[in-house]
C-alpha positions in Angstrom: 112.7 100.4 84.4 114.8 97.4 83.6 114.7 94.1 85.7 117.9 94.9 87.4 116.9 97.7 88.9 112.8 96.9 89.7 114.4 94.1 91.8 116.6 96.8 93.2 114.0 98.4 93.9 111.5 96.0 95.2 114.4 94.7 97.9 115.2 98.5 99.2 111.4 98.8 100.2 111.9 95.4 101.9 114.9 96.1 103.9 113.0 99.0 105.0 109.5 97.5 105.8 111.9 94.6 107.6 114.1 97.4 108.9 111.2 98.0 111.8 111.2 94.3 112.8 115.0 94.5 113.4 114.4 97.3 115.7 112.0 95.6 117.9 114.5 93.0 118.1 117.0 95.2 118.5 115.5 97.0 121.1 114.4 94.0 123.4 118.2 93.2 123.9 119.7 96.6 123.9 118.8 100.0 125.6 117.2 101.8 122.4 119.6 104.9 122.7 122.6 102.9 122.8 121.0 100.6 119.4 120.4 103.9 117.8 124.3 105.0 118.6 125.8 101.6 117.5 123.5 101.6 114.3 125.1 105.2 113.0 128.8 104.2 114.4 128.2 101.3 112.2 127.0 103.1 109.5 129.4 105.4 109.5 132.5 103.5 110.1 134.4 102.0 107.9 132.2 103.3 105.1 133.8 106.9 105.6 136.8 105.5 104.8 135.6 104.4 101.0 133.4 106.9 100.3 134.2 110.3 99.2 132.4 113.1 101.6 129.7 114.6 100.0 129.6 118.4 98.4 127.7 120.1 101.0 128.6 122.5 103.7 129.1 121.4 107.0 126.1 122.8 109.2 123.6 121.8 106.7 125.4 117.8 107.4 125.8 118.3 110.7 121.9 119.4 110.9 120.8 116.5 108.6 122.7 113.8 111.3 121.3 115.3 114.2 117.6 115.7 113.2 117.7 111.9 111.4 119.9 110.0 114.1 119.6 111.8 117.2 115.9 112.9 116.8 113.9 111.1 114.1 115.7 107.5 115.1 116.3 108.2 118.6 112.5 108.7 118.7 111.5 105.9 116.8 113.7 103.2 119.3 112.0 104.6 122.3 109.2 104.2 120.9 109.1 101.0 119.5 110.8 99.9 123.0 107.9 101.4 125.0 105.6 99.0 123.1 104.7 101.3 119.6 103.8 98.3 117.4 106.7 97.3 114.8 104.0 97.1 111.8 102.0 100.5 112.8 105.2 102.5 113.1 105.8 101.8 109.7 102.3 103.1 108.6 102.7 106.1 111.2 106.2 107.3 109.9 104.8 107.9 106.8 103.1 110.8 107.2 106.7 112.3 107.5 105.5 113.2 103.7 103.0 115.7 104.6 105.4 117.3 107.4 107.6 117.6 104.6 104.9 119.5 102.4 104.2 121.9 105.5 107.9 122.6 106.2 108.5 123.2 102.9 105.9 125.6 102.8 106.9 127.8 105.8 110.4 127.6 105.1 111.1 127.0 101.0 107.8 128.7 99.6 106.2 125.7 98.1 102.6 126.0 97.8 101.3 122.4 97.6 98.0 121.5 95.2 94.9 120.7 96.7 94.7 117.2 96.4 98.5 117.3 98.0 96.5 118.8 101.2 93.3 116.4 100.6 95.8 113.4 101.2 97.4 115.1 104.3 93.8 115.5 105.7 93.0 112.4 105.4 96.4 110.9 106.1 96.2 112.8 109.8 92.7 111.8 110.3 93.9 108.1 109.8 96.4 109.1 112.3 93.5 110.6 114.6 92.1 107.2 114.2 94.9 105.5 115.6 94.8 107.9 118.5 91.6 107.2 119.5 92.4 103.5 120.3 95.3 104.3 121.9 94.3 107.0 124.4 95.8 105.4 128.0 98.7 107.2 128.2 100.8 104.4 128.4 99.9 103.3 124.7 99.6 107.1 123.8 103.0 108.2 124.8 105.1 105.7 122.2 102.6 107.0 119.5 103.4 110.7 120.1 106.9 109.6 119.9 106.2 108.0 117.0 104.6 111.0 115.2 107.6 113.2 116.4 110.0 110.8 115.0 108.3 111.5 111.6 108.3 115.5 111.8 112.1 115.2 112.5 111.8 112.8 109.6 110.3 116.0 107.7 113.1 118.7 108.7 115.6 116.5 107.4 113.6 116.1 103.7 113.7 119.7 104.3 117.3 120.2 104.7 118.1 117.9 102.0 116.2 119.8 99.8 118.7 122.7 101.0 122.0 120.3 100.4 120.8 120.3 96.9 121.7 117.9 93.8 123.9 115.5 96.7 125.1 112.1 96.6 122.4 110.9 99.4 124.9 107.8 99.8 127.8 109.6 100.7 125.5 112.2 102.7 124.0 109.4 104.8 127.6 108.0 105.4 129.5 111.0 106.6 126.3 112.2 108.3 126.3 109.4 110.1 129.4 110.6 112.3 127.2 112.7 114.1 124.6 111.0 116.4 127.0 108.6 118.0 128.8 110.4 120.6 125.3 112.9 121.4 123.4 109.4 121.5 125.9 107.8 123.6 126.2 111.0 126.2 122.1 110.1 126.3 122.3 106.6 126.7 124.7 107.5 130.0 122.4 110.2 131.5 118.8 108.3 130.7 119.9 104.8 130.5 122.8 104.2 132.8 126.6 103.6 132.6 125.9 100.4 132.7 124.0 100.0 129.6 126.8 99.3 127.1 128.5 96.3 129.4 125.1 94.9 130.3 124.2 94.6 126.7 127.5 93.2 125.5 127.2 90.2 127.9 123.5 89.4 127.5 124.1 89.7 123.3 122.6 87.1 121.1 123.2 86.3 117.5 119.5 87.4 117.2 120.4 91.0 118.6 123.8 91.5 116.8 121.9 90.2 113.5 119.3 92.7 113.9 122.0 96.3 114.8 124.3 94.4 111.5 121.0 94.3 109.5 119.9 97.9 110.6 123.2 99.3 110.1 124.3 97.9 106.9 120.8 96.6 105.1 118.8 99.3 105.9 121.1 102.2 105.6 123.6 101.1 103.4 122.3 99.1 101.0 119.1 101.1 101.5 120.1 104.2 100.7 122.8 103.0 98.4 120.6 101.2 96.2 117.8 104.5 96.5 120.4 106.7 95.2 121.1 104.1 91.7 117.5 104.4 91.0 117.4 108.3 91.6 120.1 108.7 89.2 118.9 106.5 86.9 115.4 107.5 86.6 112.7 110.4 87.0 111.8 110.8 91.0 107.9 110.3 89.9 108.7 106.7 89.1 111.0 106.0 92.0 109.2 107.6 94.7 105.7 105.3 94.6 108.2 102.6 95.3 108.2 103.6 98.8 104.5 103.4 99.0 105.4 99.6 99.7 107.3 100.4 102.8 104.0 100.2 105.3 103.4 97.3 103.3 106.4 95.1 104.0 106.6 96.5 107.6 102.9 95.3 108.6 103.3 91.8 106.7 106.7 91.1 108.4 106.0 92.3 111.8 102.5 89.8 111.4 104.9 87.0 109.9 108.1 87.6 111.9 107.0 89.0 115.6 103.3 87.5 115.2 102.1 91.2 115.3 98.0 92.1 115.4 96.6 95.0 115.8 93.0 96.3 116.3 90.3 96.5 113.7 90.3 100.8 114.4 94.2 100.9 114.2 93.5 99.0 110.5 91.2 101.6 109.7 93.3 104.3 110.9 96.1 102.6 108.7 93.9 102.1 106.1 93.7 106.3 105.8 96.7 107.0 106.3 97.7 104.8 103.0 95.0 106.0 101.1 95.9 110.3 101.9 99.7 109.0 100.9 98.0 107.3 97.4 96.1 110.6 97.0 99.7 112.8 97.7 101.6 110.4 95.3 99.1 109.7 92.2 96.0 112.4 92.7 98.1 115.1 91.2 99.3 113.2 88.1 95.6 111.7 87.9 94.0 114.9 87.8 96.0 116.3 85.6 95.3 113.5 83.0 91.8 113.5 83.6 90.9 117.5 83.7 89.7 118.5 80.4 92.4 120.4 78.0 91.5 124.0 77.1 90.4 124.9 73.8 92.6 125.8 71.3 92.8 129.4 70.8 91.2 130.2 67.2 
């Protein structure tokens, strides 16, 4: 991988590990159904205006907005705005990698390897971990959330997979056209009509810098730049990339919101990095390590 592009890479799996510190920013200033809205309108307009729509029938796009923005994001606000630490949702997302491996076994076939479903056991007893210290329902509920956020985070891997060979720029883009007016309809019943004037007026440059950076940094330039390395280079060697993401999102959240959490939510963390090290690497590993048959005489 050249320079160019391990720099490329380096600053997408920083947006994103930032991305969650921009939400609980976000969210302190506006209704986190209403963020989640303005973050796809955002997204979506006036990129759709440049970018060419993607080849891909319209359900599966239409599916692919609704389980990401409605679902997986909508999730993920509320969450983060019901007081799901910044840093740990970015550890607890991840296991939207081993949602994926079970979807695509019930619904595509796959049959994962063994040390595939090692990692996920381990990942989801990290994950147990991480419930135990959170078991008052008023710390439980955001995690739930949290863990819901990544299983919608899973179907839409899965219906990716479905899209095909896709620009994932251009899907993200004119996908994006769907969770604002669903999110907004929300936003009126749960959060009031009131929401939208009340968080124009009390808007600071710290808010609007936060929706702008999780609009445009995160999803633009994050999925833009995701989609030059995936061209560029074998999906083995991008992928670990995002193995950083957690990373990022726990040191920023420490450094930027002044973030701690609890020596059993580290340890929790601490297994869910270590089942997604075992998912990513243990195949490629083993397969390296395991002794080569015999030549045939």
């Amino acid at each position: 991988m050249s320079l160019r592009h391990l720099l490329l890479a380096f600053g997408v799996v920083t947006v994103w590990g930032l991305n969650f510190v921009a939400i609980r920013w976000g969210v302190d200033e506006v209704p986190p159904l209403l963020l989640t809205a303005l973050r796809f309108a955002l997204a979506a307009v006036p990129a759709v205006f440049f970018i060419r729509p993607p080849k891909v029938g319209l359900a599966l796009l239409v599916a692919y907005g609704f389980a990401i923005g409605v679902l997986q994001f909508g999730l993920l606000f509320v969450a983060i705005s019901l007081g799901m630490p910044a840093g740990l949702s970015s550890v607890v997302m991840q296991v939207q990698a081993f949602f994926t491996i079970g979807l695509a076994v019930a619904f595509l076939g796959e049959r994962p390897g063994l040390l595939q479903l090692a990692g996920a056991v381990v990942a989801f007893a990290g994950i147990g971990v991480i419930g135990l210290e959170r078991l008052q329902g008023a710390a439980l509920l955001p995690l739930l959330m949290t863990i819901a956020a990544a299983l919608f985070w899973g179907i839409g891997n899965i219906i990716t997979k479905k899209a095909g060979a896709v620009d994932m720029l251009s899907f993200v883009v004119w996908s994006s056209l769907v969770p604002p007016l669903p999110l907004l309809l929300a936003s009126l019943l749960l959060e009031g009509p009131g929401a939208l004037p009340q968080a124009l007026v009390g808007l600071t440059w710290l808010g609007a810098g936060s929706l702008l950076f999780i609009a445009y940094a995160s999803t633009l330039f994050g999925y833009g730049g995701w989609s030059v390395l995936l061209q560029r280079y074998p999906a083995n060697l991008v992928a670990p990339f995002a193995l950083l993401v957690p990373i990022t999102g726990i040191g920023g959240a420490a450094l930027l919101l002044g973030e701690t959490i609890s020596a059993v939510e580290i340890a929790g963390s601490v297994l869910v990095f270590a089942g997604l090290l075992l998912n990513v690497f243990g195949p490629r590993l083993w397969g390296r390590l395991r002794p080569r048959a015999a030549p045939a005489p």
